[in-house]
C-alpha positions in Angstrom: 0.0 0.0 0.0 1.2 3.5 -1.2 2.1 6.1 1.6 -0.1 8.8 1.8 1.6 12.1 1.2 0.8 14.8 3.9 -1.1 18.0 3.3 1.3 21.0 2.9 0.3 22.1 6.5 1.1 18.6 7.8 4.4 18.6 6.5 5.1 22.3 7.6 3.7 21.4 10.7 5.7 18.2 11.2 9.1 20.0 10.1 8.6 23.0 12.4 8.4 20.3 15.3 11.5 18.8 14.2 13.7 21.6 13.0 12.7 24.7 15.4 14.2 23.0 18.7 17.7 22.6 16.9 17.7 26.1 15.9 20.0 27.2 18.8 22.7 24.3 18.0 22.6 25.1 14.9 22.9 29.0 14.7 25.9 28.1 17.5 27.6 25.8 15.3 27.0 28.6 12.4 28.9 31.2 14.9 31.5 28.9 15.2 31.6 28.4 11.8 31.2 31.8 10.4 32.9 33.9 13.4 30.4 36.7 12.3 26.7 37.1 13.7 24.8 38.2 10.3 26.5 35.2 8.3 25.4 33.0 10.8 22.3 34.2 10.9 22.4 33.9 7.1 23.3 30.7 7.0 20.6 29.4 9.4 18.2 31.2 7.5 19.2 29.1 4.3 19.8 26.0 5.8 15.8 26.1 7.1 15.0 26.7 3.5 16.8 24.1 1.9 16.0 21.5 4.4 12.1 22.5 3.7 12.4 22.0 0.2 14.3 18.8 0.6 11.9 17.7 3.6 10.5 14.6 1.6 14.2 13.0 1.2 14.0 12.9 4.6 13.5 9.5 5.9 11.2 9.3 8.7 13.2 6.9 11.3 16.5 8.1 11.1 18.4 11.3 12.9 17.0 14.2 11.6 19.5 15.9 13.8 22.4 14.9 11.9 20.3 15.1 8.5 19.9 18.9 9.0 23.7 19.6 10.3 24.9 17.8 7.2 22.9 20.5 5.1 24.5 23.0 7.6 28.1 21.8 6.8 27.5 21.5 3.2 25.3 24.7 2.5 29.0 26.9 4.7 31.2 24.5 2.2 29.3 25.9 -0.6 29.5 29.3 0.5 32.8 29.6 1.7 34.2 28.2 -1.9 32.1 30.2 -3.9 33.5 33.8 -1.6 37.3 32.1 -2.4 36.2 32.2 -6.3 34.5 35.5 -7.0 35.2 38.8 -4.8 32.5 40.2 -2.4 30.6 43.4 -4.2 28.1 45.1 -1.9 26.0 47.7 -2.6 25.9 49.6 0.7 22.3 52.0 -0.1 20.5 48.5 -1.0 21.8 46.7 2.2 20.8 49.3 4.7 17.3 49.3 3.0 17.3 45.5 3.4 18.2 45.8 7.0 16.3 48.3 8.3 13.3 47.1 6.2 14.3 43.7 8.0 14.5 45.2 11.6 10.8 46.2 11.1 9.3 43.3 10.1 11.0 40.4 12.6 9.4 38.2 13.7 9.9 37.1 17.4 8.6 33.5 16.4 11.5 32.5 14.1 14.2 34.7 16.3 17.0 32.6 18.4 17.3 32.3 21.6 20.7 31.4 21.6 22.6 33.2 23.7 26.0 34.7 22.4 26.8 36.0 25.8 27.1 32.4 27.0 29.0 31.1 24.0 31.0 33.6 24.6 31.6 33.0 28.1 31.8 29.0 27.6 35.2 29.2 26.3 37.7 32.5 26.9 39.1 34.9 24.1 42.5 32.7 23.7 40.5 29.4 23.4 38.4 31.1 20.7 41.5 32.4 18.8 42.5 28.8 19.2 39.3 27.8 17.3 39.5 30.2 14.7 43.0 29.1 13.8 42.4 25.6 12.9 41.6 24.5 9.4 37.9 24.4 8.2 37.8 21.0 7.9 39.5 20.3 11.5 37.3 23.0 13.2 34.0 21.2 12.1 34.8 17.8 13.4 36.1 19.8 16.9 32.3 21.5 16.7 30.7 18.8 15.7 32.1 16.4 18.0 33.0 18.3 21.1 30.8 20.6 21.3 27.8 19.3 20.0 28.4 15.4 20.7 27.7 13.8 18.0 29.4 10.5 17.2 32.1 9.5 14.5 29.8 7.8 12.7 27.3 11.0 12.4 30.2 13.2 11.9 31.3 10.8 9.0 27.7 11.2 7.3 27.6 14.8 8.3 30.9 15.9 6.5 30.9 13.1 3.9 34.2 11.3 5.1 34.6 7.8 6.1 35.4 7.2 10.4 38.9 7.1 9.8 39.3 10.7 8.3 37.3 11.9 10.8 39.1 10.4 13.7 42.3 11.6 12.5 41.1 15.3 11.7 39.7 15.1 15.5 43.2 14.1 16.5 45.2 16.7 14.3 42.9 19.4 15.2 43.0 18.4 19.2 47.3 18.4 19.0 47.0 21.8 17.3 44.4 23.6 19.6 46.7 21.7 23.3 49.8 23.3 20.9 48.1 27.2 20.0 47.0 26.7 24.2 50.1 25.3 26.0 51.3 28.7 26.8 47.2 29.9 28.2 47.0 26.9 30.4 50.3 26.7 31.9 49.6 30.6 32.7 46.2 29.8 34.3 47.6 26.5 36.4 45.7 23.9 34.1 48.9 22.1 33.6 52.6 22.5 34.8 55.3 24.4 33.2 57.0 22.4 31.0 60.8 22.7 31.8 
């Protein structure tokens, strides 16, 4: 027996209840990501859209979780190489319409709730820096793994690597942040001086 597609507003309304609590994790994995508010925010905004559209690959069952950070990680790889390949032009008159047009019209429903005060506060400016430094590809897998728990195996289907690569990014990118930090912690008494 065929399944029985859902009404538009059955769909809308089963996406919302699966995508709108991860919208915190993911705009914090988008800050991380980014390092800038507004292309976080971007990036959250189009990562909504495009898993909307794509809703019915979705397959009802599995982690929708790591479904959506996948489009996440992909959607930033996407952006980032096409801002490598063609240079940024802004015109300034039709961005401050845009924002200010924007600031009128928000809607408190679809804001964030995460709180960049407490991202900010969950790790200190050198371990940040730290962060920042590392490679794109070793940064995600120290997100994604650290920070928002997900497995080796999710971070493999996430990222589009097999366990292995992942593993050893996590354990490149680990030695580089304890080497860009020795000199923080052994200031703050996390570890002795190293004689």
């Amino acid at each position: 027996m065929a399944r029985k597609k859902p009404s538009p507003e059955e769909r809308r309304r089963k996406f919302e209840a699966l995508a709108f609590p991860l919208v915190d994790a993911l705009y914090g994995t988008a800050l991380r990501m980014t390092r800038r508010r507004l292309d976080a925010e971007d990036l959250v905004q189009d990562v909504y859209l495009r898993a909307y559209r794509f809703f019915d690959k979705f397959e009802e069952g599995t982690n929708f979780k790591a479904w959506i950070f996948k489009i996440l990680t992909n959607t930033f790889i996407n952006r980032y190489r096409k801002k490598v390949r063609e240079p940024q032009q802004t015109e300034f008159e039709r961005v401050e319409y845009f924002y200010t047009e924007a600031e009128k019209e928000r809607d408190d429903k679809y804001e964030t709730h995460y709180d960049e005060q407490r991202y900010a506060g969950l790790f200190g400016d050198e371990v940040n820096a730290a962060l920042g430094k590392l490679s794109y590809d070793f940064r995600a897998v120290v997100i994604l793994c650290d920070i928002e728990g997900f497995s080796y195996k999710e971070i493999a289907r996430i990222i589009g690597a097999p366990i292995g690569t992942v593993m050893s990014r996590l354990s490149r990118a680990r030695q580089q942040l304890q080497n860009y930090l020795r000199d923080y912690a052994q200031r703050q008494g996390i570890v002795k001086k190293s004689r």
